[in-house]
Structures are given as structure tokens and as C-alpha cells.
Residue, then its C-alpha position, 0 to 999 in steps of 0.5 A: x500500500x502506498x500513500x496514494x492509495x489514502x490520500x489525494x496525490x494533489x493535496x499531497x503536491x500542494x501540501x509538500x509545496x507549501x512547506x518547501x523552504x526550510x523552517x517553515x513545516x507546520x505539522x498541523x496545517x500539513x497534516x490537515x491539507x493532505x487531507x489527514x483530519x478527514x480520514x477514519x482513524x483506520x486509514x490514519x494508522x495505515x498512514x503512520x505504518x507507511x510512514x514507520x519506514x522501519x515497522x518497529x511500531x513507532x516513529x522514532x526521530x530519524x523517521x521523522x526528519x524524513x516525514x516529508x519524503x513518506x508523503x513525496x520522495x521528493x521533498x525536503x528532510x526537517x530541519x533540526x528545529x522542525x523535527x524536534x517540534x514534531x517529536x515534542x508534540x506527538x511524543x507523549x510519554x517522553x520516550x523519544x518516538x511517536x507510536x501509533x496509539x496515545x493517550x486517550x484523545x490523543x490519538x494517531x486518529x488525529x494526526x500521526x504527530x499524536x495532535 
């Protein structure tokens, strides 16, 4: 399974576009324009093993600076500073990755940063 075959390639194009230039990343505004708010928590969590590139269950912060390729192997990596943003919003526990389950209504439902 592919990205694609869960969201919308367009969305996807413009989504990645709009945070081209380095510092600019907003996981909140990116995840809802590849269309991420709208879909079942189901297809979210298929989304988040796609992006678990490793399959360890988590999304630790290597993976995350490469978030952006998951959606278009062409995009750009995070930079530090955005990558260490995402983690902190989506690490609940402190333990240095994202899972795909989190504290009650803090789900990867919402988005795969746990938001």
C-alpha cells in the first residue's frame, strides 16, 4: 500500500509545496491539507505504518526528519528545529518516538504527530 492509495496525490503536491523552504513545516496545517483530519482513524494508522519506514511500531526521530519524503520522495528532510517540534508534540510519554496509539484523545486518529 502506498500513500496514494489514502490520500489525494494533489493535496499531497500542494501540501509538500507549501512547506518547501526550510523552517517553515507546520505539522498541523500539513497534516490537515493532505487531507489527514478527514480520514477514519483506520486509514490514519495505515498512514503512520507507511510512514514507520522501519515497522518497529513507532516513529522514532530519524523517521521523522524524513516525514516529508513518506508523503513525496521528493521533498525536503526537517530541519533540526522542525523535527524536534514534531517529536515534542506527538511524543507523549517522553520516550523519544511517536507510536501509533496515545493517550486517550490523543490519538494517531488525529494526526500521526499524536495532535
Amino acid at each position: 500500500m502506498s500513500i496514494t492509495d489514502l490520500l489525494n496525490s494533489e493535496d499531497i503536491r500542494k501540501a509538500v509545496g507549501a512547506f518547501a523552504a526550510a523552517d517553515t513545516f507546520d505539522y498541523k496545517k500539513f497534516f490537515q491539507m493532505v487531507g489527514l483530519k478527514k480520514k477514519s482513524p483506520d486509514d490514519v494508522k495505515k498512514v503512520f505504518h507507511i510512514l514507520d519506514k522501519d515497522k518497529s511500531g513507532f516513529i522514532e526521530e530519524d523517521e521523522l526528519g524524513s516525514i516529508l519524503k513518506g508523503f513525496a520522495a521528493d521533498a525536503r528532510e526537517l530541519t533540526a528545529k522542525e523535527t524536534k517540534t514534531l517529536l515534542a508534540a506527538g511524543d507523549k510519554d517522553g520516550d523519544g518516538k511517536i507510536g501509533a496509539e496515545g493517550e486517550p484523545g490523543k490519538t494517531v486518529s488525529q494526526d500521526p504527530a499524536g495532535n
